[in-house]
C-alpha positions as CSV (number, residue, x, y, z in Angstrom):
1,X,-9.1,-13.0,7.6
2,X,-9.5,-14.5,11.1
3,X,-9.4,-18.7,10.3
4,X,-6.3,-19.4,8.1
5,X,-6.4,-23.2,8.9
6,X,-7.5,-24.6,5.7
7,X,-4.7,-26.5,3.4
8,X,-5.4,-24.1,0.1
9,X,-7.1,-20.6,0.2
10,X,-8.2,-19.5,-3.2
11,X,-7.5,-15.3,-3.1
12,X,-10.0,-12.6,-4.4
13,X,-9.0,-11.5,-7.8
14,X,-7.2,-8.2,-7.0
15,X,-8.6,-4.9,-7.0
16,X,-6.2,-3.5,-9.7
17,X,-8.2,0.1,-9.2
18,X,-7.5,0.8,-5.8
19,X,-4.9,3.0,-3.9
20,X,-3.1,6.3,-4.7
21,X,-1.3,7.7,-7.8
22,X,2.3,6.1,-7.7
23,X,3.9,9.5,-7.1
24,X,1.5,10.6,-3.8
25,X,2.3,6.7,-2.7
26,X,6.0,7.4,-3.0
27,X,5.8,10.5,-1.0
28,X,3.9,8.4,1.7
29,X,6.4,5.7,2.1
30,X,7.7,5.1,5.4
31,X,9.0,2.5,7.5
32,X,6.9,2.7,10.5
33,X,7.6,1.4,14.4
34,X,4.2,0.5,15.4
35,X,1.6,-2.0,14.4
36,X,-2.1,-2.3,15.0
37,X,-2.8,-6.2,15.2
38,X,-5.8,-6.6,13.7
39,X,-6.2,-9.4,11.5
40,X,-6.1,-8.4,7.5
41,X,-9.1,-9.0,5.4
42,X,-9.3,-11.4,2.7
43,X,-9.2,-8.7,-0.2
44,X,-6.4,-6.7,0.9
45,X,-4.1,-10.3,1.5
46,X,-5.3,-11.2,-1.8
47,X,-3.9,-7.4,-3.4
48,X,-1.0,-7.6,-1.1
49,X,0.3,-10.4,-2.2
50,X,-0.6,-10.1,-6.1
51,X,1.0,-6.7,-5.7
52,X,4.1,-8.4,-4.6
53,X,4.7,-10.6,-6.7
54,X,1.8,-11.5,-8.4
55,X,1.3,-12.4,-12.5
56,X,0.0,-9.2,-14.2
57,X,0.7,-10.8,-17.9
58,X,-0.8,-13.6,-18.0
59,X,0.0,-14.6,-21.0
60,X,3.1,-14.5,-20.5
61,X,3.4,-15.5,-16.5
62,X,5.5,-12.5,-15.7
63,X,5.2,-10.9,-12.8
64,X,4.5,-7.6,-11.0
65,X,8.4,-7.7,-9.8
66,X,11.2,-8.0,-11.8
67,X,13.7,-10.8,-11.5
68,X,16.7,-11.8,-13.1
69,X,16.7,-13.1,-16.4
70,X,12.8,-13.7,-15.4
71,X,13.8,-15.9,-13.2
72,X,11.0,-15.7,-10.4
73,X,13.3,-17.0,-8.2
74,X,11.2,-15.5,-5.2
75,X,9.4,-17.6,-2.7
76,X,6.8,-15.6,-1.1
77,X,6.0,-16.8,2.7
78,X,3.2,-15.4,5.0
79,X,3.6,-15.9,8.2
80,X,0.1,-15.2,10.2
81,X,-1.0,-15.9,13.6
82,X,-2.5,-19.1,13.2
83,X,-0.7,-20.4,10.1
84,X,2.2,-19.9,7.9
85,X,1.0,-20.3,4.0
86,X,3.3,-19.9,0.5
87,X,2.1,-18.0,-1.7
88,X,1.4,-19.6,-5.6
89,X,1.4,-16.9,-8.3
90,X,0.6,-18.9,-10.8
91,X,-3.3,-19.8,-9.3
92,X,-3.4,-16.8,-6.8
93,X,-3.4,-19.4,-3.6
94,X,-2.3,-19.5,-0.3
95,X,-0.7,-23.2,0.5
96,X,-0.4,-24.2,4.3
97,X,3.4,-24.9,5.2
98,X,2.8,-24.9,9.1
99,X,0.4,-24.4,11.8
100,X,1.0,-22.3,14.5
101,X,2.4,-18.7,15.2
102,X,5.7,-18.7,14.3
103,X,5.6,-14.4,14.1
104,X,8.2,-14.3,17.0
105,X,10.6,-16.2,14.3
106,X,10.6,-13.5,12.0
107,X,10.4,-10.2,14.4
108,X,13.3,-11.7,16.5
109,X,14.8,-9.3,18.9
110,X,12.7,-6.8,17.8
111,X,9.6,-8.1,20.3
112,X,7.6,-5.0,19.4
113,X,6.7,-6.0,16.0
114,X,5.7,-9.9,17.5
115,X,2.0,-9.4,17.1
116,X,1.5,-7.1,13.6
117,X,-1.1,-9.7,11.8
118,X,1.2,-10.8,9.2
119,X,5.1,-10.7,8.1
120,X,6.1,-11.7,4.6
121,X,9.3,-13.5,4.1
122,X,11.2,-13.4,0.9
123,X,12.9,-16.3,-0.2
124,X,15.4,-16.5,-2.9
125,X,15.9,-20.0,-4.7
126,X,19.0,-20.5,-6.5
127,X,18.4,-23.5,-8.2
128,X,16.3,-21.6,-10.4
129,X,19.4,-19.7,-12.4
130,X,20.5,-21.4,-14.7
131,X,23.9,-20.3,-14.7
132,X,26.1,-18.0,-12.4
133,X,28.6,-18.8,-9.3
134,X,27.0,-18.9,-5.4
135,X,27.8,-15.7,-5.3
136,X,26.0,-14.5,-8.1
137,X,22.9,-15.8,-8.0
138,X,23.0,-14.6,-4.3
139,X,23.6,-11.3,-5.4
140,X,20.6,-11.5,-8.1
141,X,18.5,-13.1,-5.3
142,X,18.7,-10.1,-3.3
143,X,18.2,-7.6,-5.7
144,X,14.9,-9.9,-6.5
145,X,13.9,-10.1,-2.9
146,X,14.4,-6.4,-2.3
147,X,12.5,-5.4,-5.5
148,X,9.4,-7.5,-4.3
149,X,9.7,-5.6,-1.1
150,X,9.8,-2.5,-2.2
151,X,6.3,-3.1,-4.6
152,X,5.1,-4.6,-1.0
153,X,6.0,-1.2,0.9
154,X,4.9,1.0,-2.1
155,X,1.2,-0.8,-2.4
156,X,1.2,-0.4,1.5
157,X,1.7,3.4,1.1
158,X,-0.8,3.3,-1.6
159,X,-3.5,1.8,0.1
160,X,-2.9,3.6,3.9
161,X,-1.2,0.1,5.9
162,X,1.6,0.2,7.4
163,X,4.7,-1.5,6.6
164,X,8.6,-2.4,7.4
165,X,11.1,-4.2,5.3
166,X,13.3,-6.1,7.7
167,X,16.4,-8.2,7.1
168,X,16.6,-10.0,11.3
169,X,14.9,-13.3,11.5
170,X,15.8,-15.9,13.1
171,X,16.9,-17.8,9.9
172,X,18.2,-21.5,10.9
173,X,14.9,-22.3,13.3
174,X,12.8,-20.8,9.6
175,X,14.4,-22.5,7.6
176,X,14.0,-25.7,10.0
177,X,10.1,-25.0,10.0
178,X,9.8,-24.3,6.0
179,X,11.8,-27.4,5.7
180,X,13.7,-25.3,3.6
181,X,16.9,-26.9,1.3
182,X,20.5,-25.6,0.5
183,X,19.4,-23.6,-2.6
184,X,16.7,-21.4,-0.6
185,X,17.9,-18.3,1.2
186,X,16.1,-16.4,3.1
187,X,16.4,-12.7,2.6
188,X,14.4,-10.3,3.9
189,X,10.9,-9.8,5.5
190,X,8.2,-7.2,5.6
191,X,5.9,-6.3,8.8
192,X,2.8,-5.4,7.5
193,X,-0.5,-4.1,9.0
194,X,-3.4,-1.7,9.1
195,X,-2.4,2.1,10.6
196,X,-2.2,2.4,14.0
């Protein structure tokens, strides 16, 4: 997916046949060091990103990750070279929050990873609990986050990409470009590209 500068991109449907049996996928899991930087296709964002956190019951608008008390407190940003975009469950969308490559934000110290085609940032939002203290819904948040990682780094596996989940950023110049508020913490991002 080369041009990401449209205001709304409407993903494939996913491909819910693809990739390996969970248990070969789980055996394949690895957090890797190196990143080829080509750009992802359109089809694999689309099955990344339903895979992470996407609505597999429709019917019900629950989602491929668990949350707590189905709270689906979990932003999902992807930060690309051209563009950063949000990504809406509920249509299957990509929603422009900023133009510009902001990948250096996310990789931080860690220079190497700067130009791997995408990160994803996980963003918890507390306001969505309904009850709890700060420190428990920050505790629920993370669990949240790192569940949505983990089906990000297992459908990497499954598929052949390579993948790193990754708690540096550099969180108050994000949160200045997300124009993000007091009930949204960021938590953790993934590195995520084709094998090198």
């Amino acid at each position: 997916m080369e041009s990401k500068s449209a205001d709304t991109i409407k993903l494939n449907p996913p491909d819910k046949s693809r990739g390996l049996p969970v248990m070969t996928a789980l055996s394949e899991r690895a957090s890797v060091r190196e990143f080829d930087t080509t750009s992802l296709d359109i089809q694999d964002i689309s099955d990344l990103l339903w895979a992470a956190n996407g609505i597999n019951r429709p019917e019900e608008g629950k989602r491929t990750a668990p949350s707590a008390i189905n709270t689906q407190d979990i932003d999902v940003f992807v930060f690309f070279k051209e563009t950063v975009y949000l990504y809406n469950a509920e249509d299957h969308t990509l929603i422009k929050k900023a133009d510009g490559d902001y990948r250096s934000l996310i990789s931080a110290k860690q220079v190497e990873f700067a130009n791997a085609p995408l990160f994803i940032l996980l963003v918890s939002d507390n306001s969505k609990f309904k009850y709890g203290d700060d420190t428990q819904k920050l505790v629920w948040g993370a669990i949240d986050a790192g569940l949505v990682a983990q089906n990000i780094c297992i459908f990497c596996s499954s598929v052949g990409f390579s993948s790193r989940s990754r708690a540096s950023m550099e969180q108050d110049k994000i949160i200045e470009l997300l124009k993000l508020n007091n009930n949204q913490k960021l938590m953790l991002n993934v590195v995520v590209s084709y094998k090198k």
